[in-house]
C-alpha positions, 0 to 999 in steps of 0.5 A, spaced: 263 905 684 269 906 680 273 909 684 273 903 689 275 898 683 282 897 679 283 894 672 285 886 673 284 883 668 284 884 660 282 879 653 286 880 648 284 879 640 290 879 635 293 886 638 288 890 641 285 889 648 277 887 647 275 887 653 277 889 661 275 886 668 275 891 674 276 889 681 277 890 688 280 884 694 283 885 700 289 880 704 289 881 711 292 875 717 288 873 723 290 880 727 287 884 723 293 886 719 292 889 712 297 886 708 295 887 701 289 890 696 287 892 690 282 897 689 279 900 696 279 895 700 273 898 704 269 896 698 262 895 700 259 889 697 255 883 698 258 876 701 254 872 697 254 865 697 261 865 701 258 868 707 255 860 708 261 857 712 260 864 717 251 861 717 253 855 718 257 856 724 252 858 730 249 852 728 256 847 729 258 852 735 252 850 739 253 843 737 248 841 732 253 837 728 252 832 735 245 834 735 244 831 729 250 826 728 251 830 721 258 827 717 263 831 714 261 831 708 254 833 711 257 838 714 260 841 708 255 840 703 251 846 709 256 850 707 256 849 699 253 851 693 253 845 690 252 842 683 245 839 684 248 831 682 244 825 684 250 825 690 248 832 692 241 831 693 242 824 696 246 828 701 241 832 702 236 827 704 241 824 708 241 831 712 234 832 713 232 826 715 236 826 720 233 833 722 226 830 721 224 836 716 222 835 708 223 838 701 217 842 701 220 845 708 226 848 703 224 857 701 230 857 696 227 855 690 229 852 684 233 852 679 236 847 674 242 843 677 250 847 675 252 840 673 250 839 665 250 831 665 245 831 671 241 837 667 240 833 661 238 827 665 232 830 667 230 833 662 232 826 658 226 824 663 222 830 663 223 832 670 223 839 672 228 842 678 227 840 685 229 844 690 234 839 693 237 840 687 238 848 688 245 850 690 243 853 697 239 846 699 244 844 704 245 852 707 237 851 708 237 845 711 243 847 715 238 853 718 232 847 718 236 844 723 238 849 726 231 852 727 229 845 730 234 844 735 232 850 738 225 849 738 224 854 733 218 855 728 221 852 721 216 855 716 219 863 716 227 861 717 229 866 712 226 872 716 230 877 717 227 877 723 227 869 725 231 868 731 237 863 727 238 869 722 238 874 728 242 869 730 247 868 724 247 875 723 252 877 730 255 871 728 258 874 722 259 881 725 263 878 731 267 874 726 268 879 720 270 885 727 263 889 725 258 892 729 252 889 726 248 895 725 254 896 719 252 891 716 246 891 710 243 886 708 239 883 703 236 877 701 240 873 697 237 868 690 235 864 694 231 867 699 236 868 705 239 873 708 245 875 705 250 881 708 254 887 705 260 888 708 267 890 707 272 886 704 277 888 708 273 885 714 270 879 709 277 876 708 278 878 716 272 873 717 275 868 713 282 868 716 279 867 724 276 861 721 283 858 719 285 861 725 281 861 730 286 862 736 283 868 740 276 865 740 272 862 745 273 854 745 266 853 743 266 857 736 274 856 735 272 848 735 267 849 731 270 853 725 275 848 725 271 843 724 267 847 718 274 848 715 276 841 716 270 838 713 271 842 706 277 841 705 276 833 706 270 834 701 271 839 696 266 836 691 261 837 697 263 845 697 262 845 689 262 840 684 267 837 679 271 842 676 269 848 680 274 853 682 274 852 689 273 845 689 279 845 684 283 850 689 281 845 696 284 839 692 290 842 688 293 846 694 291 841 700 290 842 708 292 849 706 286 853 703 279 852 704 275 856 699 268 858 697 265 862 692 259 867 691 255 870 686 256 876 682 263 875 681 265 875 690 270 870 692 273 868 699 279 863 701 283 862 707 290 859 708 290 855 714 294 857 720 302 855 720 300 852 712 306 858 711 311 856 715 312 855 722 308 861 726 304 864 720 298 866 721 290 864 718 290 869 713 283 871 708 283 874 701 276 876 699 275 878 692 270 882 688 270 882 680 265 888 678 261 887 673 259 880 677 263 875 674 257 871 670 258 864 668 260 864 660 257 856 657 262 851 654 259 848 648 259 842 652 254 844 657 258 846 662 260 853 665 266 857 668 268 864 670 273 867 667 276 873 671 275 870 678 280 863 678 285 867 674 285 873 678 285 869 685 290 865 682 295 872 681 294 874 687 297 868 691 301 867 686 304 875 687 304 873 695 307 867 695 301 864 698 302 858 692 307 854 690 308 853 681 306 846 682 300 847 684 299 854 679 301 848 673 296 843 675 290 848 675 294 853 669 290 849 664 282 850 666 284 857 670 290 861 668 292 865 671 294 867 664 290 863 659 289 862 651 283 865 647 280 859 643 275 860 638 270 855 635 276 852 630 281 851 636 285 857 634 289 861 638 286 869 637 287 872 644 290 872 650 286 873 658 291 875 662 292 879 668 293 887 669 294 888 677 300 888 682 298 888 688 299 894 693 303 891 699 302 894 707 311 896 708 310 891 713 311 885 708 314 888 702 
């Protein structure tokens, strides 16, 4: 494992490094073409929750989105992991009703709401979680939906073996250019199939999202439409505050984002966002020692390694522009002060990686 990974970014207290994050991306266009990487980026590893644009694309394609008359918002919040807010969970709502399923329907478990005020208020009013308010609610309602426009049975979706995860599962190996059987797959947090793959072949996937040229008129529709969706309402994909929310409103119409668990994060820039011509491009990105969420004393988290080294790397790509890096430099870095509970400045985060270019874009 340590021989696929790389140092990319270090903490510093007063002269001496404390601490040290390891990890591996890839940067690849909507041909094929590797264009930059740290570490290896044959790397294995799990997509995570940024597989959800790829589950959620059998579904549009064969036009569940009409089927259901879902809304953009709706449609992005299947594609999202969501902060579990008051807003979230009557999306969610929305969506199954007009699906004709139920909360109890949901296998994705509970878990208390990512956003701490809403968290507070429940347990202010001595609610426990629901699985509405689970960040996957949306994804397990869009494979509910699925399911039932299919005339399939709903009460295993999450099997491996159930058709729609049959289903998604092709999908993610036609989209991500891997056979299926090279694929392994595991079950995700919330019960669900996830997938392990490349991460040359993940940033693939997500640069043929934004740049579905090439594909068939059915998928590349619906991968514009799951795209625009997300980018049109970020809060819907994440939540105030939230880096991929943060990145989709910063830089806007260019890049739809989404992050994963376990320290995994994916972007794709959208065809000609670069200058006339250029192509989709994908970044997947994956911190090893996973990324955990550190707790604000406000209540609220953040991970401090994977905002930071996406950033540094569209910074070092050009994929970025310094105004939009000044609008997130505060909350994300990629070079950011560490503060202790005074307000003192006793450190600094800072990114340690220069990426590794293909001779073709050097």
């Amino acid at each position: 494992m340590t021989g696929e990974y790389q140092p990319v970014l270090e903490l510093t207290r007063g002269r001496i490094v404390e601490s040290l994050h390891s990890g591996a991306a890839a940067v690849v266009d909507a041909g094929g073409h590797l264009l930059a990487w740290l570490g290896d980026p044959q790397t294995v590893t799990y997509m995570r929750s940024s597989a959800k644009p790829f589950q959620a694309l059998p579904f549009i394609e064969g036009g569940g989105d009409q089927t259901f008359h879902l809304t953009s918002k709706e449609l992005a919040l299947i594609c999202s992991s969501h902060d579990g807010t008051d807003e979230h969970m009557e999306v969610v709502k929305g969506i199954q009703a007009k699906v004709g399923v139920q909360e109890s329907d949901l296998l994705c478990g509970t878990h208390l709401p990512f956003h701490a005020p809403t968290q507070e208020a429940l347990l202010k009013r001595g609610e426990g979680p629901t699985q509405n308010r689970n960040n996957c609610s949306g994804k397990h309602t869009g494979m509910l939906a699925f399911s039932r426009m299919r005339g399939l049975p709903i009460a295993d979706y999450v099997n491996p073996e159930h058709p729609i995860q049959k289903t998604i599962l092709g999908t993610v190996a036609e989209m991500c250019s891997l056979p299926v059987e090279q694929i392994e797959i595991g079950i995700d947090g919330c019960s669900a199939p996830n997938f392990a793959l490349p991460l040359y072949n993940a940033a693939l996937g997500f640069a043929r999202l934004c740049d579905p040229r090439g594909l068939s008129t059915e998928r590349a529709t619906a991968c514009r439409r799951i795209v625009a969706s997300m980018m049109a309402n970020p809060t819907m994909v994440g939540g105030v505050g939230r880096f991929d929310t943060c990145l989709m409103e910063t830089c806007e119409g260019r890049i739809v984002a989404k992050g994963g668990a376990e320290g995994y994060f994916c972007l794709g820039i959208l065809a000609g966002a670069l200058g006339a011509g250029s192509p989709g491009i994908g970044i997947a990105l994956k911190i090893a020692d996973g990324d955990i969420s550190i707790r604000k004393a406000t209540g609220d988290s953040y991970n401090r390694a994977r905002p930071a080294v996406m950033l540094e790397i569209l910074r070092q790509m050009g994929y970025i522009s310094q105004k939009e890096l000044d609008a997130l430099a505060i909350e994300f870095g990629p070079t950011k002060p560490v503060i202790n509970l005074r307000k003192l400045v006793v450190g600094v985060a800072r990114p340690v990686f220069t990426m590794q270019r293909s001779e073709s874009v050097q």
